[in-house]
N, C-alpha and C positions, 0 to 999 in steps of 0.2 A: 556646429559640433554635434555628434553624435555619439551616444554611448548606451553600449548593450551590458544588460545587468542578466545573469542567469541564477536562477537559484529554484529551491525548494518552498518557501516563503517569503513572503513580501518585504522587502527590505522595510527600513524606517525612513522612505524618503516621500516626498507627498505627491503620492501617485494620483490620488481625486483630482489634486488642482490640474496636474498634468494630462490628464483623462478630460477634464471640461475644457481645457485651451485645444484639445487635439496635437499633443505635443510629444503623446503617448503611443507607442506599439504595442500590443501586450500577446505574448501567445502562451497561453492557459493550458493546463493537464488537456480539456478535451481537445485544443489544437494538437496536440502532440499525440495522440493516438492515434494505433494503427485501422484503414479501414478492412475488409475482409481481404479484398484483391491485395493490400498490401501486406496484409500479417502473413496471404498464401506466394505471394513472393519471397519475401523474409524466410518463410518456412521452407519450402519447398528447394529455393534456388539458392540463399542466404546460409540456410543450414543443413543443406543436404540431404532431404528430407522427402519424402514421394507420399505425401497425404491428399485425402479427397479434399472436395471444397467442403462437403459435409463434417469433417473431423478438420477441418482448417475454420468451418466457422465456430463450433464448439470451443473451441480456442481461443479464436481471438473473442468470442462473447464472455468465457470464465476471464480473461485476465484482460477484459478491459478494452483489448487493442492496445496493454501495456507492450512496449519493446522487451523491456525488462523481465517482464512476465514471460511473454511468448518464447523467448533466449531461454531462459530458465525452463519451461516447457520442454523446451526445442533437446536441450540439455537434457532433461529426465527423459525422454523420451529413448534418446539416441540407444539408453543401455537395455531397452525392451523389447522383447520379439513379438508380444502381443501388441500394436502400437492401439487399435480401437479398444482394447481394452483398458490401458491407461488414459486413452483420453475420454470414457466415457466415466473414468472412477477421478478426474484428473479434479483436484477440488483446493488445490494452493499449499497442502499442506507437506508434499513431498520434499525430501532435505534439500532440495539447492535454494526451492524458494522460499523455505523456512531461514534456512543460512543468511541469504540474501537480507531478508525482511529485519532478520535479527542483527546482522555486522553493521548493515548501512543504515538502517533507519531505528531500530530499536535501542539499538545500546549509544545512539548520539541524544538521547534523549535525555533532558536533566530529571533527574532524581523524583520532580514531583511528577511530571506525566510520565513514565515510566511505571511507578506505583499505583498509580490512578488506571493505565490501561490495565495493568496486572491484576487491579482489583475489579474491574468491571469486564474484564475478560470471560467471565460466566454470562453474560448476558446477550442474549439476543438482539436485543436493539437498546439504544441510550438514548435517554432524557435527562435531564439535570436532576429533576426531582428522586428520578431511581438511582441515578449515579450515588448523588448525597445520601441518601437513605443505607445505600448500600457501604459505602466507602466511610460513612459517619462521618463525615467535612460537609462544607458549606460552600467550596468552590468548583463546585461540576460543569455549570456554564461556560466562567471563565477559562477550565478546561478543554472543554466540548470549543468552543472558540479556537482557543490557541492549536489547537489538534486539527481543527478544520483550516486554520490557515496555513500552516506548516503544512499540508498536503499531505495528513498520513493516512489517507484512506481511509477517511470520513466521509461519506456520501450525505448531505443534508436530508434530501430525499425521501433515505432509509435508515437516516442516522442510527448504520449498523458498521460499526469496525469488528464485529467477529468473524467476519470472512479472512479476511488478512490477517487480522493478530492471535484471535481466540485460540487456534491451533496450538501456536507455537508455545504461548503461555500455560496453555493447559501443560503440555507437555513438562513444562519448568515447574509444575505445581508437581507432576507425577514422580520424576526422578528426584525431587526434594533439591533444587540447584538453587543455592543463594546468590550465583549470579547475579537477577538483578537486587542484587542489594549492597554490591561491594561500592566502597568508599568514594567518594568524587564526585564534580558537580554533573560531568555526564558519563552516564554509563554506556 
């Protein structure tokens, strides 16, 4: 038997045992991204689009070689007649991949990381100790954890989510939107 599980994080099923028997396939965020030739395919021939490799690799370097990203790119792009221009100012926070970042990943988020990015959303880079410090709770690890499993653009690395989220949250602090604070276990 075989069976393919897709998701955004790791289900609750015991993947280690399955991984040391070799019983395991696994194909991870870095499998799933684009390389250059393919984001300037995508781009070019996919979305209709006549860009250099130079402004094709700017691209797929900002979003990753996200699909998702590059699409959404690809989208703000189409409505611009300066196209080098937006791709040299192109920095994630433009409305489709704000929209995007906030329908599908932001507001499925339960009540406590939702808060927690909102609140560490000013920061540059995240540690537990600055998180706590900052948010006055005592559970930023276990945060930082759960957020890095769930795939939300947590880089370990750089453990920096202001690239992808800081924008958009800023913006929710600026227009005064209670958004994320309405009622229910995920917003």
């Amino acid at each position: 038997m075989h069976m393919v599980i897709a998701g955004r994080a790791d289900p609750p099923l015991p993947l280690a045992r399955w991984r040391a028997r070799s019983q395991l396939t696994e194909g991870r965020a870095a499998d799933l991204h684009f390389t250059s030739e393919e984001a300037g395919l995508f781009l070019n021939q996919g979305m209709g689009l006549n860009l250099s490799a130079d402004a094709i690799a700017v691209l797929e370097t900002r979003t990753e070689g996200w699909i998702a990203g590059l699409q959404l790119a690809a989208l703000s792009l189409q409505g611009h007649r300066d196209a080098s221009h937006f791709i040299s100012t192109f920095t994630g926070s433009q409305r489709f991949i704000m929209d995007y970042l906030t329908e599908e990943v932001l507001d499925r988020q339960p009540r406590e990381v939702h808060e927690f990015l909102l609140q560490t959303s000013i920061l540059e880079r995240l540690t537990a100790p600055l998180c706590d410090a900052l948010t006055q709770q005592n559970n930023a690890q276990a945060l930082l954890t759960a957020i890095e499993r769930a795939n939300l653009f947590l880089v370990r690395c750089q453990c920096s989510i202001r690239a992808a989220f800081g924008v958009g949250f800023q913006h929710r602090r600026h227009v005064g939107s209670d958004h994320c604070h309405s009622t229910g276990h995920d917003l």
